[in-house]
C-alpha positions in Angstrom: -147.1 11.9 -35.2 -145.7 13.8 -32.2 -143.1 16.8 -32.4 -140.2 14.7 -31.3 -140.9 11.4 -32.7 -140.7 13.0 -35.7 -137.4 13.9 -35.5 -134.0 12.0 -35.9 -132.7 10.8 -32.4 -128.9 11.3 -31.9 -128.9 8.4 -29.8 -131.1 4.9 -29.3 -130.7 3.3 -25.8 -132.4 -0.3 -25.6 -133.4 -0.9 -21.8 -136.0 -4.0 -22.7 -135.6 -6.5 -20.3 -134.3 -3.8 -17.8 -135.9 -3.2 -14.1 -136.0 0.2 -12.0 -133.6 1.9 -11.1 -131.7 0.6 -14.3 -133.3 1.9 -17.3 -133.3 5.3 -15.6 -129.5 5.1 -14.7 -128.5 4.6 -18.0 -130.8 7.2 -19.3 -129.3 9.8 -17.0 -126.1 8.8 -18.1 -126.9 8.9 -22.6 -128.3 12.3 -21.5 -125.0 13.9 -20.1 -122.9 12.7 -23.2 -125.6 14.5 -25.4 -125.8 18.2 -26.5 -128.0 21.0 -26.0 -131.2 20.0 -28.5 -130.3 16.2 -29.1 -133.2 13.9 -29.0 -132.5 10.3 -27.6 -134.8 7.6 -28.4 -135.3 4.9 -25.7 -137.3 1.1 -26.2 -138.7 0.3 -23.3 -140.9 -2.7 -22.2 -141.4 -1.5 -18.4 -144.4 0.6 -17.4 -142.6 2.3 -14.3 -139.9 3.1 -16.6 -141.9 4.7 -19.0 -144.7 6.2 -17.1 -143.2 6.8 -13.6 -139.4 7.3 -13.6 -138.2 8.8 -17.0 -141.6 11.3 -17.2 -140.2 12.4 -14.0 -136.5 12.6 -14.4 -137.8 15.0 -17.8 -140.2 16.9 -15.7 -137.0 17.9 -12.7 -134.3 18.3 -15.6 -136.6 20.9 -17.9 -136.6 18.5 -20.6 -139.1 17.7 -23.4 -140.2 14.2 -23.4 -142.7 12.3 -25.3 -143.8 8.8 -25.0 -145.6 6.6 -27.8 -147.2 3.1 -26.8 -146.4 0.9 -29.6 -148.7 -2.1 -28.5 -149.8 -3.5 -25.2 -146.1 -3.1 -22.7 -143.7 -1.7 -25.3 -143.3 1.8 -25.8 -140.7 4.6 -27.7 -139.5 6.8 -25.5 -138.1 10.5 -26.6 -136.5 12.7 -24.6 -134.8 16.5 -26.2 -132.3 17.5 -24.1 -133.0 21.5 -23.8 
């Protein structure tokens, strides 16, 4: 089991369903109500999403970000705000 997967998520954000640029707006947004060390869990059924635009988002803001593939197109995102 990974580090932050692990750990109890302050927030879950659901953007199943959702197309670029959506997921990551709302993402963006979750992440600015958060503080310093909160985790937030996000469900996401979009490959771009999960291996494309979040990964990225983490890797400009400094945060830590895991992602788990939970069967073939669905995956648990986590992202520690830090």
């Amino acid at each position: 089991m990974s580090v932050l997967q692990s750990k109890t998520p302050a927030e879950t954000l659901d953007v199943q369903g959702r197309s670029c640029p959506y997921p990551i707006m709302l993402v963006k947004k979750v992440m600015e109500t958060l503080p310093q060390g909160a985790i937030l869990k996000i469900l996401c059924d979009s490959s771009d999403t999960a291996e494309d635009s979040i990964p990225r988002y983490c890797d400009k803001r400094g945060y830590d970000f895991e992602s788990v593939k939970i069967e073939n197109g669905y995956w648990e995102l986590f992202i520690q705000k830090g």
